[in-house]
mmCIF file as gemmi writes it, N, C-alpha and C atoms, coordinates in Angstrom:
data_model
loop_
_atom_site.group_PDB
_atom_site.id
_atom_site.type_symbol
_atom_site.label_atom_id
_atom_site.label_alt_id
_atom_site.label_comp_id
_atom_site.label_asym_id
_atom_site.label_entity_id
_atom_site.label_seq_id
_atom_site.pdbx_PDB_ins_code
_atom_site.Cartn_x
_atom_site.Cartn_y
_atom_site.Cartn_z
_atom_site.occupancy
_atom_site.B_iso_or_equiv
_atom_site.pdbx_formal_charge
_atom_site.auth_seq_id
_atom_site.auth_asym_id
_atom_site.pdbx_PDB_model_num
ATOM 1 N N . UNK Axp A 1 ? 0.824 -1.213 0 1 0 ? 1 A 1
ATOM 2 C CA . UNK Axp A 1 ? 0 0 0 1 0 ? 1 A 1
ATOM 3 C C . UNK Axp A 1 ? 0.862 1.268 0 1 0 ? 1 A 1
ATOM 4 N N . UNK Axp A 2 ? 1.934 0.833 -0.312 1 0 ? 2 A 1
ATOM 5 C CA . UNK Axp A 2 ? 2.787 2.348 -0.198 1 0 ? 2 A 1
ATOM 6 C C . UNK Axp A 2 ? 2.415 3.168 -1.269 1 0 ? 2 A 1
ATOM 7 N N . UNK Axp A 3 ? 2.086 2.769 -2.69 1 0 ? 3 A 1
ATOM 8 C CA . UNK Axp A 3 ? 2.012 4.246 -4.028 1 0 ? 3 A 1
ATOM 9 C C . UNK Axp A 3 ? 0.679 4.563 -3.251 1 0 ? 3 A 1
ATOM 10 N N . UNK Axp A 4 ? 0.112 3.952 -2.319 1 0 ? 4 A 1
ATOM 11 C CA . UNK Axp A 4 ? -1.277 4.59 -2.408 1 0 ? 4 A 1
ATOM 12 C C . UNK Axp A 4 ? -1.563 5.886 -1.252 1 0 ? 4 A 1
ATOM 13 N N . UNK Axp A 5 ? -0.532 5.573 -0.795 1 0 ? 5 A 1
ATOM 14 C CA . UNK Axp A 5 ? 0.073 6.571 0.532 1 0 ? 5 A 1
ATOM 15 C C . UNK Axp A 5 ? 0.851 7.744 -0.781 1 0 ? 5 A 1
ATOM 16 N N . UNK Axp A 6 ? 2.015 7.419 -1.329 1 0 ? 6 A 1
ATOM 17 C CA . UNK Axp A 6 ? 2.462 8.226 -1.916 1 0 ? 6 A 1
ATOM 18 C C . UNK Axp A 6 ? 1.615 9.423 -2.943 1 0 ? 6 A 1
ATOM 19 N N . UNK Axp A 7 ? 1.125 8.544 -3.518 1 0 ? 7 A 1
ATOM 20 C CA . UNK Axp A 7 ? -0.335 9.111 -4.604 1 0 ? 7 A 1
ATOM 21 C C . UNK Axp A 7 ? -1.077 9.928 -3.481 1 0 ? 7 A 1
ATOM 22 N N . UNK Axp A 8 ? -1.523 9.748 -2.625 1 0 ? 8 A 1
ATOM 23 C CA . UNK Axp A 8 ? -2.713 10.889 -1.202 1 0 ? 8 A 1
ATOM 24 C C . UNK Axp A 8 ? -1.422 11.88 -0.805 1 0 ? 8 A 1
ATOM 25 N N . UNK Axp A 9 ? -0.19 11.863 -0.693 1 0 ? 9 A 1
ATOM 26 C CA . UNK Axp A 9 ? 0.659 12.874 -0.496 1 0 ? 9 A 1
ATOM 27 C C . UNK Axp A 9 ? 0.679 13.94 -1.446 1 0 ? 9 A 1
ATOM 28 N N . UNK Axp A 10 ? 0.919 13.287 -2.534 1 0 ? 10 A 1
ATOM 29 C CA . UNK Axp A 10 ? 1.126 14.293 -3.637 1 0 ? 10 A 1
ATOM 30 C C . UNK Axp A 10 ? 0.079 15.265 -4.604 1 0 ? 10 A 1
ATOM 31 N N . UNK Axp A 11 ? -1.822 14.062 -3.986 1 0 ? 11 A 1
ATOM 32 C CA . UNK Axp A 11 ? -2.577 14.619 -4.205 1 0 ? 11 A 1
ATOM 33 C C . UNK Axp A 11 ? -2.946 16.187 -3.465 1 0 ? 11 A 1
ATOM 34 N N . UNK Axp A 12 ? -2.439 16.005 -2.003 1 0 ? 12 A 1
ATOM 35 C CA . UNK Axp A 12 ? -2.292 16.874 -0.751 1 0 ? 12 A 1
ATOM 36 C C . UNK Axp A 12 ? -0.904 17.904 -1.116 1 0 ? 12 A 1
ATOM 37 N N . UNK Axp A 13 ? -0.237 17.635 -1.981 1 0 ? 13 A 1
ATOM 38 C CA . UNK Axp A 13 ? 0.496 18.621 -2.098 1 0 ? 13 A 1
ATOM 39 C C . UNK Axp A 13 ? 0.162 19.642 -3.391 1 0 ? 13 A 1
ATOM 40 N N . UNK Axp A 14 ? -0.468 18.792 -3.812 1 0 ? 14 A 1
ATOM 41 C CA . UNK Axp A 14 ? -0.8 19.66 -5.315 1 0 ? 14 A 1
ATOM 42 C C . UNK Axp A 14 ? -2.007 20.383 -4.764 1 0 ? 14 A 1
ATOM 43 N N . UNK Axp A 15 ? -2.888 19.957 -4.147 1 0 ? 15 A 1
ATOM 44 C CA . UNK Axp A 15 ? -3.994 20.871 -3.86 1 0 ? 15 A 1
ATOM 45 C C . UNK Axp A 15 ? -3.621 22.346 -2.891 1 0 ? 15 A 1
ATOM 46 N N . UNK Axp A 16 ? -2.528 21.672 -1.86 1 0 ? 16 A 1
ATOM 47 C CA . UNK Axp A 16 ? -1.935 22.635 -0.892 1 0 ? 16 A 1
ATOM 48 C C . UNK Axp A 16 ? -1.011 24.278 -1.808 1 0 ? 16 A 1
ATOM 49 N N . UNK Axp A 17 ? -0.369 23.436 -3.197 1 0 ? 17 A 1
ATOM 50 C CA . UNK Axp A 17 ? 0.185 24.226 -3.913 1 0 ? 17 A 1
ATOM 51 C C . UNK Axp A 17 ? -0.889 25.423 -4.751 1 0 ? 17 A 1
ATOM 52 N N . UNK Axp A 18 ? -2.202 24.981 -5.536 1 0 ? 18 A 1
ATOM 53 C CA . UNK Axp A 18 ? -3.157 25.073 -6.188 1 0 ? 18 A 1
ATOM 54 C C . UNK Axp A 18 ? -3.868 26.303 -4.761 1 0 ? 18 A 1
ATOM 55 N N . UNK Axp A 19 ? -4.335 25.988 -4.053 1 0 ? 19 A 1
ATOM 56 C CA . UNK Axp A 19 ? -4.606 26.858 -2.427 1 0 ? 19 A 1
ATOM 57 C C . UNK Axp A 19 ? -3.693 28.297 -2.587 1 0 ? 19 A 1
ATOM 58 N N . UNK Axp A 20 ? -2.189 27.871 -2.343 1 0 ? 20 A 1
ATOM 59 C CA . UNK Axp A 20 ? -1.334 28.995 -2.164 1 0 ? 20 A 1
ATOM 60 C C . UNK Axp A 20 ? -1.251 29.962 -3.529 1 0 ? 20 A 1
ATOM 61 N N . UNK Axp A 21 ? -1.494 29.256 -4.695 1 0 ? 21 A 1
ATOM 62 C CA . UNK Axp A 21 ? -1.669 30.097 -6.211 1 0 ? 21 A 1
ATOM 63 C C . UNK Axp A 21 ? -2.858 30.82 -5.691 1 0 ? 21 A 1
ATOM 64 N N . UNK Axp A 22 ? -4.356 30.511 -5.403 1 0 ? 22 A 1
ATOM 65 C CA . UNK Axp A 22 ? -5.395 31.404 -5.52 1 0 ? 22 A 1
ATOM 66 C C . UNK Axp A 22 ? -5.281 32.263 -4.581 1 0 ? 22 A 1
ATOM 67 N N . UNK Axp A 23 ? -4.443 32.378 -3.41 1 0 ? 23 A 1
ATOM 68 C CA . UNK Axp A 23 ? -3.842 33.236 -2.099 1 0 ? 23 A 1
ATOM 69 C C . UNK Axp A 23 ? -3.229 34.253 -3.092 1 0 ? 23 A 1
ATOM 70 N N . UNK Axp A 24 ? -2.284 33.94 -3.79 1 0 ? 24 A 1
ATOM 71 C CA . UNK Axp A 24 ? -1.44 34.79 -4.266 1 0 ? 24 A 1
ATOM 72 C C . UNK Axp A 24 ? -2.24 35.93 -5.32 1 0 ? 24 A 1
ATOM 73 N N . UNK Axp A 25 ? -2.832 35.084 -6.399 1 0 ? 25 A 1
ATOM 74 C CA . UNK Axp A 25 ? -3.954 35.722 -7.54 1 0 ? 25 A 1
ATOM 75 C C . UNK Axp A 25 ? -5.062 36.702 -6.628 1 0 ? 25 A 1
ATOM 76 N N . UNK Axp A 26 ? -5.158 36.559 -5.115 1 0 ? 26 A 1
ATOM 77 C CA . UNK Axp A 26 ? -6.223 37.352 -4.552 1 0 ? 26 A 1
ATOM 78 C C . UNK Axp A 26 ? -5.719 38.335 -4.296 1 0 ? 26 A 1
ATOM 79 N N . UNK Axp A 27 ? -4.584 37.917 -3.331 1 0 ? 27 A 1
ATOM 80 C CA . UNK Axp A 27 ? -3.845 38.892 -2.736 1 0 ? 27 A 1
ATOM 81 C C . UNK Axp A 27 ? -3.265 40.142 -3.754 1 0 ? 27 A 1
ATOM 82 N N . UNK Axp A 28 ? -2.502 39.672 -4.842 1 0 ? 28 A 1
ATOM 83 C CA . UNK Axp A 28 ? -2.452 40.407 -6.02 1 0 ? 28 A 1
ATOM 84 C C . UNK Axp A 28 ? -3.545 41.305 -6.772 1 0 ? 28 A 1
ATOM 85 N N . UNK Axp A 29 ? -4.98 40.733 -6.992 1 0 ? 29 A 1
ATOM 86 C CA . UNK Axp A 29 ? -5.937 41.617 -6.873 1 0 ? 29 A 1
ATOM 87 C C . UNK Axp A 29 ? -6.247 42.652 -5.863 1 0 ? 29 A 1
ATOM 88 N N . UNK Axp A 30 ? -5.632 42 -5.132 1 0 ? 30 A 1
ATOM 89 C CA . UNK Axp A 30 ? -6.311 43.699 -3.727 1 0 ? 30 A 1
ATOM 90 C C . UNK Axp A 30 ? -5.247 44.65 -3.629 1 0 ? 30 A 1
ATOM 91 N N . UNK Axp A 31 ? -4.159 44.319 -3.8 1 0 ? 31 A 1
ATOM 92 C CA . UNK Axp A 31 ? -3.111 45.763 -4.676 1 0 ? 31 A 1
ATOM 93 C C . UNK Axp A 31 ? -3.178 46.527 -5.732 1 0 ? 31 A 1
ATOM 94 N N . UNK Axp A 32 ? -3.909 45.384 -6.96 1 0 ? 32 A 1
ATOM 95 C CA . UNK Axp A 32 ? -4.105 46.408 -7.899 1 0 ? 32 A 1
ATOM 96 C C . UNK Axp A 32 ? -5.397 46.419 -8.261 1 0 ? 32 A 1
């Protein structure tokens, strides 16, 4: 069962990454 552990990590990292992009695209809207 390990890729299946690995695969839920990386799903959790891509979403965590995808999260911090729409932080950034907001945050960037409220400056300009």
């Amino acid at each position: 069962m390990m890729w299946a552990s690995t695969y839920t990590d990386t799903l959790i990292c891509i979403s965590g990454f995808e999260f911090t992009l729409l932080l950034l695209l907001f945050y960037l809207n409220l400056v300009v």
